[in-house]
N, C-alpha and C positions, 0 to 999 in steps of 0.2 A: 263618559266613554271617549271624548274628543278630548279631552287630558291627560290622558294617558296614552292614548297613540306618539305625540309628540316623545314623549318619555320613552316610549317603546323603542319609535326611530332613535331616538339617540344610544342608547344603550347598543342597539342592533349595531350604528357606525363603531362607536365606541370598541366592539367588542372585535368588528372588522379591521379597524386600524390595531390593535393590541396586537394579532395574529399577523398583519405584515409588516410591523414592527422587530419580528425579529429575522427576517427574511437576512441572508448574507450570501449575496452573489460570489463566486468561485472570484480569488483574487487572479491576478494575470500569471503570477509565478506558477498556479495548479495547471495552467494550460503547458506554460512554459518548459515545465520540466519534464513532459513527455517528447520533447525533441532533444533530448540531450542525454545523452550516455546512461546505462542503468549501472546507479552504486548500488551496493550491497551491502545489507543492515541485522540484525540477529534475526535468525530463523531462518537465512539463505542455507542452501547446500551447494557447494561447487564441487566439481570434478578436477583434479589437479594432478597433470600428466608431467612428469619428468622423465623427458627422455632416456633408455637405456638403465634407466635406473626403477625397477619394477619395486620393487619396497616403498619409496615414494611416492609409488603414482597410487593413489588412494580419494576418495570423496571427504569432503571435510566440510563439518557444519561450522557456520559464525556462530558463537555465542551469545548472551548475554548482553557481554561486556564490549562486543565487537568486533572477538578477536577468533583466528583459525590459531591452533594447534598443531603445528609441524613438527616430524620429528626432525630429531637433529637440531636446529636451529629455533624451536620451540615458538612463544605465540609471537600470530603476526597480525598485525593491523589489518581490516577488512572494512568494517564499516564507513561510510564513505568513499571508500575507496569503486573505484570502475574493476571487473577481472583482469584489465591490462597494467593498471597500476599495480595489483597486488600480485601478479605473474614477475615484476621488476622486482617489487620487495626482495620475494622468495628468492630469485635469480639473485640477488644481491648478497643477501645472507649464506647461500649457499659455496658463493666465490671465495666467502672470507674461509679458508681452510678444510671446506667439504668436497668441492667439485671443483676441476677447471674452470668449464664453459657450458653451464648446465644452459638445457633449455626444455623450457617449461611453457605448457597451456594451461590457462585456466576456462573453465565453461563453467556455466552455470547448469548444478544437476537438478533444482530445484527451487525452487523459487519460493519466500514468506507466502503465509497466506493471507485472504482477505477474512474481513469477518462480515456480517448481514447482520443487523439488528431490525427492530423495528416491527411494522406492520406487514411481513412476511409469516409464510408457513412455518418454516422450521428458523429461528435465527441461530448462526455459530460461525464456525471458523471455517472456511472452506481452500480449498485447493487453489494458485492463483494460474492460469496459464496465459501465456503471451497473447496477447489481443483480446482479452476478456473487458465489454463494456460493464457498467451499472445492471442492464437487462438480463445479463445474460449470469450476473451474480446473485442476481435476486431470481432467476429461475432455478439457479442450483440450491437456494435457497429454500425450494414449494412453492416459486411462484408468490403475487402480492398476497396478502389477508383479503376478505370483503370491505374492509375499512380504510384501506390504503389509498394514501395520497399517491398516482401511478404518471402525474406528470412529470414529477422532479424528485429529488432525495438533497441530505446531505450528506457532503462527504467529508471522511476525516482524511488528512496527509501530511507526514512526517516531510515536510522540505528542509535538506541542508540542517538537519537540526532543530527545525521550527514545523512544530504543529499547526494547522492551520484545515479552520472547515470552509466547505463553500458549498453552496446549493446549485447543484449541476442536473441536466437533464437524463434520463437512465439510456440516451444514445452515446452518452460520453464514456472513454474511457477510463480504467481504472487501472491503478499502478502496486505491485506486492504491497503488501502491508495494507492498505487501507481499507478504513473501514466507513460501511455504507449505512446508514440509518432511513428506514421509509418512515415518514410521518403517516399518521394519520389523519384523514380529509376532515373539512371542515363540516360538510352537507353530504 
């Protein structure tokens, strides 16, 4: 019996270190990018107002590909773009031979949504609204599982073109697009 206890404990550490071994703290960029302007990537919807010109002022979803669908001037770049950059686009295109002095808002009518995987009640794609933490996507979610690890999660985020996860606390905020994974606890 005293032979195997040694054996026991090691397996026990063993099996402790394997599990925070893959641990990956939230890199500096995922904090970072919540103080800097929101671009807009497929599955936004905008609202895009051209003054005086009522056939134009219309909602328009990004694509796929990136891209809004204007008439007249046809697709324009969005993805990446801020709605004050792609407000200039459109104003831009629209000068060359459409309008004088167009002037144009863009808002956002909608925003991508986030997804909840994991050890939640219901996981899927949910709705994202401005100022929505980790908590409050995993309550639209059903709330944790019985199983659920309810200290932290990971998160997935599209930064500038680069995927990137990081294991953040469910006090933290969450940005369109991303998606949340609850693990499952250890004990």
């Amino acid at each position: 019996m005293k032979r195997t206890l040694p054996l026991v404990h090691a397996l026990l550490a063993a099996a402790l270190l394997a599990g925070c071994s893959s641990y990956r703290p939230a890199p500096a960029a995922f904090h970072e990018v919540l103080d800097h302007p929101y671009r807009l990537g497929a599955g936004d919807r905008v609202r895009i107002t051209v003054f005086e010109q009522e056939g134009l002022t219309n909602t328009y979803a990004v694509d796929q590909s990136g891209y809004i669908a204007f008439p007249l001037i046809g697709a324009v770049a969005a993805r990446g773009y801020t709605a004050q950059q792609v407000e200039g686009q459109i104003a831009e295109k629209l000068r060359q031979g459409y309008l004088r002095d167009p002037d144009i808002t863009v808002e956002i009518d909608r925003y991508r949504p986030v997804f909840v995987m994991g050890e939640v009640g219901a996981a899927g794609q949910y709705s994202y609204v401005p100022g929505m933490t980790v908590q409050k996507a995993i309550a639209a979610a059903g709330g944790f599982s019985a199983r659920a690890n309810q200290s932290n999660v990971d998160v997935t985020r599209d930064i500038n073109g680069k995927v990137m996860t990081g294991r953040v606390l469910t006090s933290d905020p969450l940005m369109p697009g991303d998606t949340v994974y609850v693990r499952e606890r250890l004990f």
